[in-house]
N, CA, C and O atoms as CSV, one atom per row, in Angstrom:
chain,resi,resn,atom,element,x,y,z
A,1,UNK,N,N,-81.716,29.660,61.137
A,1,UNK,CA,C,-81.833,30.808,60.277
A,1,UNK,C,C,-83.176,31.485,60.480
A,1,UNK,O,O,-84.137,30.718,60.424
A,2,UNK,N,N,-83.451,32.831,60.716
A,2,UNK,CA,C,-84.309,33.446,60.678
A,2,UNK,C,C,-84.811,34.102,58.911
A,2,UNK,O,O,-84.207,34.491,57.911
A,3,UNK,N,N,-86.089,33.934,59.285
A,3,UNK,CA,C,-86.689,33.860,57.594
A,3,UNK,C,C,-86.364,35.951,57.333
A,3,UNK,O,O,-85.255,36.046,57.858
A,4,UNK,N,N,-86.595,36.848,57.040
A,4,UNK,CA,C,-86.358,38.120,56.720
A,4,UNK,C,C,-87.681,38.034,56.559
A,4,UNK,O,O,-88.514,37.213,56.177
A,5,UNK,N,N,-87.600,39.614,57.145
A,5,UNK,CA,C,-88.672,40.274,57.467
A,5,UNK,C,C,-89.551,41.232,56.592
A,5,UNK,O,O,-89.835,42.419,56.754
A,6,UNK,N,N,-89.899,40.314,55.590
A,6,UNK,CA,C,-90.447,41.031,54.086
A,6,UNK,C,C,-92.329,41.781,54.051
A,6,UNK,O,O,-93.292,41.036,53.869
A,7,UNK,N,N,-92.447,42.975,54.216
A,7,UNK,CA,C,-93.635,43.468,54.179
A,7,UNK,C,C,-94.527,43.098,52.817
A,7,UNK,O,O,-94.103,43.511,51.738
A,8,UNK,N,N,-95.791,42.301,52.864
A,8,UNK,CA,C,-96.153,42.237,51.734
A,8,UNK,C,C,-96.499,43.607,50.649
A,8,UNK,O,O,-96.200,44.724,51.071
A,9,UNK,N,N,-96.859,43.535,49.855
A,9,UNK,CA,C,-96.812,44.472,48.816
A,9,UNK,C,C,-98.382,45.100,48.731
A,9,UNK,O,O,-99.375,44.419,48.987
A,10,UNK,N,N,-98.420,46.362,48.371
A,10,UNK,CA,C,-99.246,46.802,48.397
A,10,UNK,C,C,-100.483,46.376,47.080
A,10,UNK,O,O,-100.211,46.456,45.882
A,11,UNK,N,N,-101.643,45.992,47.543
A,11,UNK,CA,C,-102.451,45.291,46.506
A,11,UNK,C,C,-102.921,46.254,45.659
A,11,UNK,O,O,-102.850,45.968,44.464
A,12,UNK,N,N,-103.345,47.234,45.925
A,12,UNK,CA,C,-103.486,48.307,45.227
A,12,UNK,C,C,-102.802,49.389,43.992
A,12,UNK,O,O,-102.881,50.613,43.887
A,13,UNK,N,N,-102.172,48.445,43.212
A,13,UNK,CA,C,-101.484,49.957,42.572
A,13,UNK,C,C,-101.841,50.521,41.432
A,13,UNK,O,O,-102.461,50.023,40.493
A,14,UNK,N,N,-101.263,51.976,41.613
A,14,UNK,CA,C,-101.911,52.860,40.405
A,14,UNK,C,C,-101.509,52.055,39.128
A,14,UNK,O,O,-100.295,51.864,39.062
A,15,UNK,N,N,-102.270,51.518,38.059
A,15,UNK,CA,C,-101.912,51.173,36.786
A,15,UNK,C,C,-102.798,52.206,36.021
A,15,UNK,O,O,-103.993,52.362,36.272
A,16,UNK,N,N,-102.262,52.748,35.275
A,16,UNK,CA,C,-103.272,53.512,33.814
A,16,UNK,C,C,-103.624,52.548,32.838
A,16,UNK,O,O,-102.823,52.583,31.904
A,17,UNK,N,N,-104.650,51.571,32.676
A,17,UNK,CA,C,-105.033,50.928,31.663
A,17,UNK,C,C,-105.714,51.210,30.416
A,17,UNK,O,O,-106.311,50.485,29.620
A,18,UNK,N,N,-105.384,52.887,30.467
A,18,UNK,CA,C,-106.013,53.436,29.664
A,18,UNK,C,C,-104.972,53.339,28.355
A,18,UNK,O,O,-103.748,53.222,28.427
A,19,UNK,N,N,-105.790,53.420,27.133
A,19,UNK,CA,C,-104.758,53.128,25.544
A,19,UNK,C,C,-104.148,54.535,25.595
A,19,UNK,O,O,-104.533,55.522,26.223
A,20,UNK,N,N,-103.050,54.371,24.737
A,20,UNK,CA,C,-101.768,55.561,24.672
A,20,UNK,C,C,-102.194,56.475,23.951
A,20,UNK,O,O,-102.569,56.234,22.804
A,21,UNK,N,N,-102.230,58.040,24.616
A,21,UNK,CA,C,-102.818,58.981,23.574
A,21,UNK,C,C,-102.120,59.264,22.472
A,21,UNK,O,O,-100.938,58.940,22.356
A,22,UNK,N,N,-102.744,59.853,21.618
A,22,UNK,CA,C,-101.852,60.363,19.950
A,22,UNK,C,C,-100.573,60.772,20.753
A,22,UNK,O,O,-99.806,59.813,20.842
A,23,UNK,N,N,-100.106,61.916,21.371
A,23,UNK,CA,C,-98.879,62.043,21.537
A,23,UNK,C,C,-98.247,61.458,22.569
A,23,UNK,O,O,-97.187,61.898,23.013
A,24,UNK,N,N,-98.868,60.380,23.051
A,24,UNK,CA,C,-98.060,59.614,23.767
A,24,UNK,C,C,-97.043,58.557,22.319
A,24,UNK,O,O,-95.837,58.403,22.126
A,25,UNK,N,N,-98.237,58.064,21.615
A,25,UNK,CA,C,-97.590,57.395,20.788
A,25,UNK,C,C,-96.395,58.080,19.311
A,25,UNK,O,O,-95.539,57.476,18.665
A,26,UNK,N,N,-96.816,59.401,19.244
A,26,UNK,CA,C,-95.841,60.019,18.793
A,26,UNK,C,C,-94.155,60.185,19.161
A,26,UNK,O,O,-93.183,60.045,18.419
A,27,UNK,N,N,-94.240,60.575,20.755
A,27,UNK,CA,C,-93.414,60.455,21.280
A,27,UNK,C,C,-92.890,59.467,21.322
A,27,UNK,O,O,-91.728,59.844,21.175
A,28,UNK,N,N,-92.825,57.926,21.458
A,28,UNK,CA,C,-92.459,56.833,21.065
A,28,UNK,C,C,-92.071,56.687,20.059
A,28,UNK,O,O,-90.977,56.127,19.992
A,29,UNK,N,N,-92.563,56.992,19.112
A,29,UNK,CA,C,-92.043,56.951,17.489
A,29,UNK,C,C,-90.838,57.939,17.344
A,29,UNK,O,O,-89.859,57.779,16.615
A,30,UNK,N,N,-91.084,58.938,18.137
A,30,UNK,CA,C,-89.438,59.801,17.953
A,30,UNK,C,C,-88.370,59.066,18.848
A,30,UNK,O,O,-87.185,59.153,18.529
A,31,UNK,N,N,-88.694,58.448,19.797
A,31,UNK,CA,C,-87.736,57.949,20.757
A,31,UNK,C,C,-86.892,56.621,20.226
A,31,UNK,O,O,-85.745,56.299,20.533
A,32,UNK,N,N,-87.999,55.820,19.163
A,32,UNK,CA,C,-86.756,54.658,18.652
A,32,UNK,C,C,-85.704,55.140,17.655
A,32,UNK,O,O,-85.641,56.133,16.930
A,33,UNK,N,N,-85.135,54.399,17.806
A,33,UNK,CA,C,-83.973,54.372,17.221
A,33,UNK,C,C,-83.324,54.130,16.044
A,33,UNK,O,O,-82.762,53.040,16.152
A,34,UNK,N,N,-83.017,54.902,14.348
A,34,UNK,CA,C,-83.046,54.947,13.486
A,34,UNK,C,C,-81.759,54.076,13.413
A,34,UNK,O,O,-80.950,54.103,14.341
A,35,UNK,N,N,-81.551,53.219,12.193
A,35,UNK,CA,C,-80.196,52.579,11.801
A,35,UNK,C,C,-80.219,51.357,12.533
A,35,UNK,O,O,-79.232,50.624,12.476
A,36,UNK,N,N,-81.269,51.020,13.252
A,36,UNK,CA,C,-81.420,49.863,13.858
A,36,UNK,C,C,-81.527,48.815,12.973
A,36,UNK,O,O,-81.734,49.235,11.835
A,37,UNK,N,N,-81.447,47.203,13.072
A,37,UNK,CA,C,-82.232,45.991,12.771
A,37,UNK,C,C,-83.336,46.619,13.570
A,37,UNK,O,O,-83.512,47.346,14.548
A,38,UNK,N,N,-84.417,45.521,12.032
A,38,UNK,CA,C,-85.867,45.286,12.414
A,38,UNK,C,C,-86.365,44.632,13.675
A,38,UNK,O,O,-86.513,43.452,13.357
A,39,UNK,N,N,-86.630,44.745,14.667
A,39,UNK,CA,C,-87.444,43.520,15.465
A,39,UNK,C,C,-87.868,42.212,15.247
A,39,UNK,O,O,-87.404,41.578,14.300
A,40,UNK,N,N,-88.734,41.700,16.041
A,40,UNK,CA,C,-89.628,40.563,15.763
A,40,UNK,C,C,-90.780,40.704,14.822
A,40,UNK,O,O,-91.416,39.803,14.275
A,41,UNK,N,N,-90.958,42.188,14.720
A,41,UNK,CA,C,-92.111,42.814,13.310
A,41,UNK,C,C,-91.850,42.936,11.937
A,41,UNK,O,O,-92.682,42.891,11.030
A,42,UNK,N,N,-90.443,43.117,11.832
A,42,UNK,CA,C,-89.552,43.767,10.590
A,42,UNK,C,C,-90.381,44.875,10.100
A,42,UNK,O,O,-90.737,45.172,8.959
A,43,UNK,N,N,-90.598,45.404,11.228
A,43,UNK,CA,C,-90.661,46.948,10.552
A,43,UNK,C,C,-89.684,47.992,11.203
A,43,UNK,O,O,-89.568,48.154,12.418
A,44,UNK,N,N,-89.054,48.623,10.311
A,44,UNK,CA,C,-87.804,49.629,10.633
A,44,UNK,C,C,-88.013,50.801,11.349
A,44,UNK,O,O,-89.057,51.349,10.996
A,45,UNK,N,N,-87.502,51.302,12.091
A,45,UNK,CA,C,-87.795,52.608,12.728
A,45,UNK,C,C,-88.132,53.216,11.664
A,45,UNK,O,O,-89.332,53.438,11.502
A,46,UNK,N,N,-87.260,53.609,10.747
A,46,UNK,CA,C,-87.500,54.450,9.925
A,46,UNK,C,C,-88.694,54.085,8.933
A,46,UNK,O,O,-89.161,55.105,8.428
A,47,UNK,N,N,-89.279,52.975,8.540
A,47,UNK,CA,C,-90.814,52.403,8.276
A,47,UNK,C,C,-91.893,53.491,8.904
A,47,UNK,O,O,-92.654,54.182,8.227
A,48,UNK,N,N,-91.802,53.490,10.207
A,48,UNK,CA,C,-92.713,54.269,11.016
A,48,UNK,C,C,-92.890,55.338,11.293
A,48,UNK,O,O,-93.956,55.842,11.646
A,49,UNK,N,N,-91.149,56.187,11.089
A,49,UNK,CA,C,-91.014,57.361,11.205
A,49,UNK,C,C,-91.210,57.928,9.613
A,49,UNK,O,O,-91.186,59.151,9.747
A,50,UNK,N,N,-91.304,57.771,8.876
A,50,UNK,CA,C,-91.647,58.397,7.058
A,50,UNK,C,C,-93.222,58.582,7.528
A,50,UNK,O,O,-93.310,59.802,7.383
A,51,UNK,N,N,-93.986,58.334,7.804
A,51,UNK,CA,C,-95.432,58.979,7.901
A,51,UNK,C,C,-96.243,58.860,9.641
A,51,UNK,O,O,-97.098,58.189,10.219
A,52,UNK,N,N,-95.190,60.123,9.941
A,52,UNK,CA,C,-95.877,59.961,11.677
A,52,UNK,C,C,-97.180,59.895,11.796
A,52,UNK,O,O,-97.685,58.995,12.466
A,53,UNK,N,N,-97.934,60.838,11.164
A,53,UNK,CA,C,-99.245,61.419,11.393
A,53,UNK,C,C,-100.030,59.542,10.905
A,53,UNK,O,O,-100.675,58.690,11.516
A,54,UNK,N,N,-99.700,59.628,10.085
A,54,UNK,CA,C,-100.518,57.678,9.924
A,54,UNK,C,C,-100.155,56.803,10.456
A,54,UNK,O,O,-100.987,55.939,10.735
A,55,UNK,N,N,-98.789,56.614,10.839
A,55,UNK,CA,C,-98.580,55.982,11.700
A,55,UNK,C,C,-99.250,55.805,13.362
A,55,UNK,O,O,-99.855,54.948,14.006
A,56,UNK,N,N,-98.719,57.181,13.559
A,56,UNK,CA,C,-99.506,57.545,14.549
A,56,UNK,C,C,-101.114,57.038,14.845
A,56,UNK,O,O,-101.288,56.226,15.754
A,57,UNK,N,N,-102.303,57.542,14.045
A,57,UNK,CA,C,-103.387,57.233,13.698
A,57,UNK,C,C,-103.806,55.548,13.770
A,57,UNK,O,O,-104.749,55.098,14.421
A,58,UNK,N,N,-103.057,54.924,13.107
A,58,UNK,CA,C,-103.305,54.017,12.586
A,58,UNK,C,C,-103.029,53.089,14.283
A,58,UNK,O,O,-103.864,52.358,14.815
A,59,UNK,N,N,-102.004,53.330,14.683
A,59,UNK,CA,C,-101.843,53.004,16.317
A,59,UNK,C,C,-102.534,53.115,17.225
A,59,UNK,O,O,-102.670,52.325,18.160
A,60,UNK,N,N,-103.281,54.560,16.969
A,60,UNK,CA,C,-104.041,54.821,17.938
A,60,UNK,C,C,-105.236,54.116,18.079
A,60,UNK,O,O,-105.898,53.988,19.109
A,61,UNK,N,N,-105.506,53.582,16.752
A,61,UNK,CA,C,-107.049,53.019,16.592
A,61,UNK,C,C,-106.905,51.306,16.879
A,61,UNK,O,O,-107.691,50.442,17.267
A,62,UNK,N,N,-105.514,51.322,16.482
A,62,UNK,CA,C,-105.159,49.695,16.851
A,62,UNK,C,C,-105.325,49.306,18.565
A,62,UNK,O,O,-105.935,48.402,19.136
A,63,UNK,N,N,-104.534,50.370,19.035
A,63,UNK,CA,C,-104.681,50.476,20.963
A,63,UNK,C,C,-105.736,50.389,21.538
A,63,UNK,O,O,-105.996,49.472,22.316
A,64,UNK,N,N,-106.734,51.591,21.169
A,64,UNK,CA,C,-108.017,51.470,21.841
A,64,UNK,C,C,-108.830,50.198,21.286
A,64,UNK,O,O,-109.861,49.996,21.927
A,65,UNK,N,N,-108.608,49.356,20.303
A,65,UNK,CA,C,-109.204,47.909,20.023
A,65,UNK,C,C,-108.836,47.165,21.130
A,65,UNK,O,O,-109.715,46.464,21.633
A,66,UNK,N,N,-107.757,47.161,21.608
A,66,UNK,CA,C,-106.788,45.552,22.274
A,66,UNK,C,C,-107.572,46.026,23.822
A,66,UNK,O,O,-107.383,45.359,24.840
């Protein structure tokens, strides 16, 4: 058997490790999904979506910590 002829991978790749801007994380908050079960958080879509703007905020400041 001949082994396949696999090119290693490029070591270099673009990652943005930068924290998620306000409307990045906005946009997320519109994108889940209402009428859902809670997660592993038990917090409801709709938990997060009743006060975007704090929500929002409150994320943003949590992100740029981690």
């Amino acid at each position: 058997m001949n082994p396949p002829d696999i090119k290693a991978a490029h070591a270099d790749l673009p990652i943005d490790v930068n924290p998620p801007t306000t409307g990045e994380i906005r946009m997320g908050i519109r994108q889940m999904k209402s009428g859902k079960a809670a997660r592993h958080d038990n917090i409801p879509a709709e938990a997060l979506e009743s006060h975007k703007e704090v929500t929002t905020n409150v994320l943003h400041v949590l992100f740029r910590k981690i």
